[in-house]
C-alpha positions as CSV (number, residue, x, y, z in Angstrom):
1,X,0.0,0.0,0.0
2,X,1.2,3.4,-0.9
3,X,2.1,5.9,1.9
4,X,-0.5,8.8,2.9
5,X,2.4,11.0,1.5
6,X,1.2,10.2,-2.1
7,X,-2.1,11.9,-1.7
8,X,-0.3,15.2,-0.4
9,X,1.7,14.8,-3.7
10,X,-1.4,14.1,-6.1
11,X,-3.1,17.1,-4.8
12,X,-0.1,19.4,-5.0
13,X,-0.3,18.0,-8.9
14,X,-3.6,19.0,-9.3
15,X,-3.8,22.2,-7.7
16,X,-0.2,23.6,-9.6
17,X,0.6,21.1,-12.3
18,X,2.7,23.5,-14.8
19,X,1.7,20.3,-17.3
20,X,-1.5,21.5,-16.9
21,X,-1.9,23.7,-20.2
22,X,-1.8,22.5,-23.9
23,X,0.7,25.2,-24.9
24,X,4.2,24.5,-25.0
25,X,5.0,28.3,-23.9
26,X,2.9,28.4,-21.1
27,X,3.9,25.0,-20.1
28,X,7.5,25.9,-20.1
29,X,6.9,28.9,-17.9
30,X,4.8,27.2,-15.3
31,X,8.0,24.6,-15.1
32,X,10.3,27.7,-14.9
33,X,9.3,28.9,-12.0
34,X,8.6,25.5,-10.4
35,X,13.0,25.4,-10.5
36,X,13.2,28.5,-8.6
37,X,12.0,27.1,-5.4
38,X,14.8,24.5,-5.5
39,X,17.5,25.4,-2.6
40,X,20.9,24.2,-3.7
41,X,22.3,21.8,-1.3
42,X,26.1,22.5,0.4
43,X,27.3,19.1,0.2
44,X,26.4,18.9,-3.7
45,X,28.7,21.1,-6.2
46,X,27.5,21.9,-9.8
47,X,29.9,22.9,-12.5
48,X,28.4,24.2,-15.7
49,X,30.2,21.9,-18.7
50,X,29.8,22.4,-22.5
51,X,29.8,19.1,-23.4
52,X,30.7,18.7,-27.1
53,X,28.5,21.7,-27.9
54,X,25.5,20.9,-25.9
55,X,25.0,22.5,-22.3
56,X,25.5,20.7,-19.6
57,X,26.1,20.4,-15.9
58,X,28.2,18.1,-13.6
59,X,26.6,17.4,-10.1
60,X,28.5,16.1,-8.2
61,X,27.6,15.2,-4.2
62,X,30.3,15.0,-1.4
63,X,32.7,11.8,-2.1
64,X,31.3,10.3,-5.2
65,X,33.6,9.0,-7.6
66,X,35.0,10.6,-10.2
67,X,35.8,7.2,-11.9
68,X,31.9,6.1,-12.5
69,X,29.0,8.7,-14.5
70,X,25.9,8.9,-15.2
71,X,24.4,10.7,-17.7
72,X,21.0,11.7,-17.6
73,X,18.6,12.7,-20.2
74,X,15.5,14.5,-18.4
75,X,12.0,14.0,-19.1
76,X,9.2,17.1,-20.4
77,X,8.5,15.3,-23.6
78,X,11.5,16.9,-25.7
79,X,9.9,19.9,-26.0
80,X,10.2,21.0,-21.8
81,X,12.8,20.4,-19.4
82,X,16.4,21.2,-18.6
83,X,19.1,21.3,-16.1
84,X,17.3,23.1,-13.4
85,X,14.1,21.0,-13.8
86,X,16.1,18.2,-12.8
87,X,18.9,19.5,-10.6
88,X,16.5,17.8,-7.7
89,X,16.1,14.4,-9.3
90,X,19.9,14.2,-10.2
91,X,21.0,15.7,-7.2
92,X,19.4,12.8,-5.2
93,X,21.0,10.5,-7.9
94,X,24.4,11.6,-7.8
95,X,23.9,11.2,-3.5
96,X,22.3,7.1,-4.1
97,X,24.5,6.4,-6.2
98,X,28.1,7.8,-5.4
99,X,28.8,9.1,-8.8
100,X,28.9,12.2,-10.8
101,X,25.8,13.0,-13.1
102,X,25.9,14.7,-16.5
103,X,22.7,16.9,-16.6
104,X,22.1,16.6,-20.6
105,X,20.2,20.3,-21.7
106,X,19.7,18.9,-25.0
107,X,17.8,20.7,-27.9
108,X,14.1,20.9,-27.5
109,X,11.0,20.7,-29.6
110,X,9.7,22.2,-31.9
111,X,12.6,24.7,-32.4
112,X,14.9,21.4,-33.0
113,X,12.9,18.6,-34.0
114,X,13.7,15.0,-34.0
115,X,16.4,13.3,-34.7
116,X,18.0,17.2,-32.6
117,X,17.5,15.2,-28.9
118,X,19.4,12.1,-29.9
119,X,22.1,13.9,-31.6
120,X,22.9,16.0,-28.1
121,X,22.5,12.8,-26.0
122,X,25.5,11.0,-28.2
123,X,27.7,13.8,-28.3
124,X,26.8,14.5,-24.2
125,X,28.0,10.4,-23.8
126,X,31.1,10.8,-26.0
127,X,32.2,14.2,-24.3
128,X,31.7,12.1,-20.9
129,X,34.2,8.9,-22.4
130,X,37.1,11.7,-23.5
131,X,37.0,12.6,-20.1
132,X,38.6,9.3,-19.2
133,X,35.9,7.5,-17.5
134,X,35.7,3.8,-19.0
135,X,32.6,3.3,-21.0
136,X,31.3,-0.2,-18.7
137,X,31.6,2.5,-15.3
138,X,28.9,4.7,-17.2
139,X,24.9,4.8,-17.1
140,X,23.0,6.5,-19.6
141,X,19.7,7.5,-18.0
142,X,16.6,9.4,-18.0
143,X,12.8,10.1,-17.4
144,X,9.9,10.1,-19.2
145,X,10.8,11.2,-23.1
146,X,14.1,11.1,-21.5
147,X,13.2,7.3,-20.5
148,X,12.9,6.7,-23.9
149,X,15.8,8.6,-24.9
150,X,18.2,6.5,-23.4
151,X,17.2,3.4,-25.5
152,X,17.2,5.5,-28.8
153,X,20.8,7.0,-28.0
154,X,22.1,3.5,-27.0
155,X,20.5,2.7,-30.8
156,X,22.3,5.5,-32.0
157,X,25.6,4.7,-30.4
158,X,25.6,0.5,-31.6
159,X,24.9,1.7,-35.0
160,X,28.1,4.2,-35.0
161,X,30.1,1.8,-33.5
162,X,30.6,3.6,-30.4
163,X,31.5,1.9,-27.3
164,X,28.1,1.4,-25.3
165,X,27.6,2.2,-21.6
166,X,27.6,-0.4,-19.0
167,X,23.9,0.2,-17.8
168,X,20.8,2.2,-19.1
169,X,18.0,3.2,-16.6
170,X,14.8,3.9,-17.7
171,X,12.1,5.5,-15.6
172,X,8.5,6.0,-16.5
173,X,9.6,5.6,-20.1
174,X,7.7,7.1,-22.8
175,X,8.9,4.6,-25.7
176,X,6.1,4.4,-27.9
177,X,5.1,8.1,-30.0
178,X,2.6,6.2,-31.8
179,X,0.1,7.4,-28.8
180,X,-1.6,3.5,-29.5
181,X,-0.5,2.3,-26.1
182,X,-3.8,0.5,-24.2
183,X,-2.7,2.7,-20.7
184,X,-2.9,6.0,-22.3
185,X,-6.6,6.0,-22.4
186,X,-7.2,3.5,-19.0
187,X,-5.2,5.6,-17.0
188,X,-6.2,9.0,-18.3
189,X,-8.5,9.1,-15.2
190,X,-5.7,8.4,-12.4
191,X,-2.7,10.3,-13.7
192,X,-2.3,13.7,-12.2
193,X,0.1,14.8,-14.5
194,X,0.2,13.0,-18.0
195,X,-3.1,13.2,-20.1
196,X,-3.8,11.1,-23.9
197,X,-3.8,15.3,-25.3
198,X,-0.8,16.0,-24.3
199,X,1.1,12.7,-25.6
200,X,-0.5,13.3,-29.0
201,X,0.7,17.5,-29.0
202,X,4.1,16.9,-27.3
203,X,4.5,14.1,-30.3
204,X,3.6,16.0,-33.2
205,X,5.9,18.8,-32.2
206,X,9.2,16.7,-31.6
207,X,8.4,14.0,-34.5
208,X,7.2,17.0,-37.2
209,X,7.5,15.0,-40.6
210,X,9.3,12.1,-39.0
211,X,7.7,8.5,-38.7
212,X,7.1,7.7,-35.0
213,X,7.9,4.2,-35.9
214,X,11.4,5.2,-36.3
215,X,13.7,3.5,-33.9
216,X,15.6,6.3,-32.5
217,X,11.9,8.0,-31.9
218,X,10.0,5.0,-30.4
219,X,12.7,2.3,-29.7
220,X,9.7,-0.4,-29.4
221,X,9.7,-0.8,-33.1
222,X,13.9,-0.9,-32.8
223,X,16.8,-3.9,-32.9
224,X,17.4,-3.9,-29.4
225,X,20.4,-6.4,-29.3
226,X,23.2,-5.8,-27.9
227,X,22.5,-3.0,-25.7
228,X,23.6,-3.1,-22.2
229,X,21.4,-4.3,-19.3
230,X,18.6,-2.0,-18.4
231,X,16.4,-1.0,-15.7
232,X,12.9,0.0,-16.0
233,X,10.7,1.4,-13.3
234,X,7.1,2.7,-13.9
235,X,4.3,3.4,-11.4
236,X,0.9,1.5,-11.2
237,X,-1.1,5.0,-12.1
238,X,0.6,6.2,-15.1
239,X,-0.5,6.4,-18.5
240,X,2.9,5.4,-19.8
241,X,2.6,1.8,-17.6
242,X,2.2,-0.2,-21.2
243,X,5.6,1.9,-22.6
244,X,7.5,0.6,-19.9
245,X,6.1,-3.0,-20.1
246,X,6.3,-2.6,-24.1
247,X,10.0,-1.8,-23.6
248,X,10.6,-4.4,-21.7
249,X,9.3,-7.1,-23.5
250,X,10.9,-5.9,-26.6
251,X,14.5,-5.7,-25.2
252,X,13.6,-9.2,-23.9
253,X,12.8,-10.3,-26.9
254,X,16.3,-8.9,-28.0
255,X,18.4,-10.7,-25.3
256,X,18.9,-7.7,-23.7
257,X,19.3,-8.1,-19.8
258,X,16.3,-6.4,-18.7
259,X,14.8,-5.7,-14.9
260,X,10.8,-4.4,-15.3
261,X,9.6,-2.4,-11.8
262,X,6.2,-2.1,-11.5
263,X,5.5,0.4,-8.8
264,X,2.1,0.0,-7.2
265,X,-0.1,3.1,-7.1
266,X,3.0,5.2,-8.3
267,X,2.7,8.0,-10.4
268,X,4.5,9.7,-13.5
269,X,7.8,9.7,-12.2
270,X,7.5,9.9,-8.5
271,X,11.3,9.8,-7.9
272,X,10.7,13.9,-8.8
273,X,9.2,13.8,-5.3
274,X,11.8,12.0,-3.6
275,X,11.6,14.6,-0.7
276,X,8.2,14.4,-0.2
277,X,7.4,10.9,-0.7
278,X,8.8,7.8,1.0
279,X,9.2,5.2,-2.2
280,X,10.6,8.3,-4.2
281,X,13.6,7.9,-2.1
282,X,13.5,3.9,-1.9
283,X,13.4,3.5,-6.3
284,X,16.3,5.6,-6.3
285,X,18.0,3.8,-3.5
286,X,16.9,0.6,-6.1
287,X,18.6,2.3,-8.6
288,X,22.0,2.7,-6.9
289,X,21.8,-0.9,-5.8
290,X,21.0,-2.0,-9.8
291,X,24.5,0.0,-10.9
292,X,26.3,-0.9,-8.1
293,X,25.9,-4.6,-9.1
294,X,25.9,-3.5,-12.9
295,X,29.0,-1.4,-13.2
296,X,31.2,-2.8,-10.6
């Protein structure tokens, strides 16, 4: 059973949810000034990076290791996000996990359409390998479209020939742009934050002409062998629940060494809320405890 705290986090959703509109603008205000409530913590630094050409942002928190990295894609269906967005989520990461996290500001919708997002995750991986760190002591990670993302870079970097990371987390992964997903319309009722309208607008603005079957946009419909083992965690109330299970049992399919988390009751992303709410902070301890046996 789900701890009271969820409730106090739905509501919050409902009453401010900057997802809430079906403009892109206002959308991306209303997220804007959701960062500027976020305190930076003193034991966590943050160094501004250009990574290759894309913006980034090293966090780092007290005594993690410089030898292991995670990079992390964020979620806002690639047309809303960036570092500050995320600076909580990662922040907790970089603390669970002991290691430094690449916060990816990658190119958004629909100023830089697809394939824009991939292109900025692979050159935000390779920037991380030329800083020395062996390839099997990264994680390529993300939420939401970034969920998805990770899979589609990992595509992207196999079919370059680029070395491939040693682990790819995947949470609340939107992996199917198709919007033909069985969830998307039986959860539509329970998720406080994702809704069947916005899938379909945040879509058409990222894919613009492009096919959504396209691998490196929904990796469903991808060759998934050969990537590196993967976790995926999704909550119980999410419209995205059959994405998740859809990736799973593709990369399955593929031989790809795959770990499916159902969270029950969980919403979109609910690591987000990690301060808030109790099994925030347990899925990203799960997280840490996935790598550390992963990329030992």
């Amino acid at each position: 059973m789900a701890s009271s705290d969820l409730q106090t986090v739905i509501d919050m959703l409902k009453s401010a949810n900057p997802l809430g509109s079906l403009d892109i603008q206002q959308m991306r205000a209303g997220m804007a000034v959701a960062e500027t409530v976020y305190e930076r913590p003193g034991d966590v630094s943050y160094e501004p990076v250009d990574a290759r050409g894309v913006p980034a942002e090293w966090t780092a928190a007290s005594g993690a290791d410089p030898t292991k990295a995670i990079v992390w894609l964020h979620g806002g269906g690639y047309c809303l996000g960036s570092i500050g967005s995320h600076r909580g989520l990662v922040t907790n990461l970089s603390r669970a996990t002991a290691a430094r996290v690449l916060n990816v500001d990658y190119r958004l919708a629909p100023e830089s359409p697809f394939p824009a997002a991939v292109d900025d995750a692979v050159t935000a991986y390779r920037y991380v390998l030329s800083t020395g760190v062996e390839p099997a002591r990264v994680a390529i990670g993300g939420d939401s479209a970034g969920g998805g993302l990770t899979v589609c870079a990992m595509i992207a970097l196999r079919e370059s020939g680029d070395p491939l990371p040693g682990a790819g987390i995947c949470i609340s992964p939107w992996s199917d742009l198709t919007g033909t997903a069985d969830s998307i319309a039986e959860k539509a009722d329970v998720d406080p934050m994702i809704t069947p309208e916005l899938l379909d607008l945040l879509s058409r603005a990222y894919l613009a002409d492009a096919d959504p079957r396209t691998p490196t946009a929904s990796p469903i419909f991808g060759d998934l062998s050969g990537l590196p083992p993967l976790l995926i965690q999704v909550g119980g109330a999410e419209c995205l629940l059959d994405d998740a299970r859809n990736l799973a049992e593709r990369a399955k399919a593929n031989g790809v060494d795959v770990e499916l988390e159902e969270w029950e009751d969980m919403i979109h992303v609910w690591h987000t809320f990690a301060d808030l709410l109790p099994e925030g902070r347990q899925a990203i301890d799960r997280i840490a405890a996935w790598l550390k046996e992963k990329t030992a």
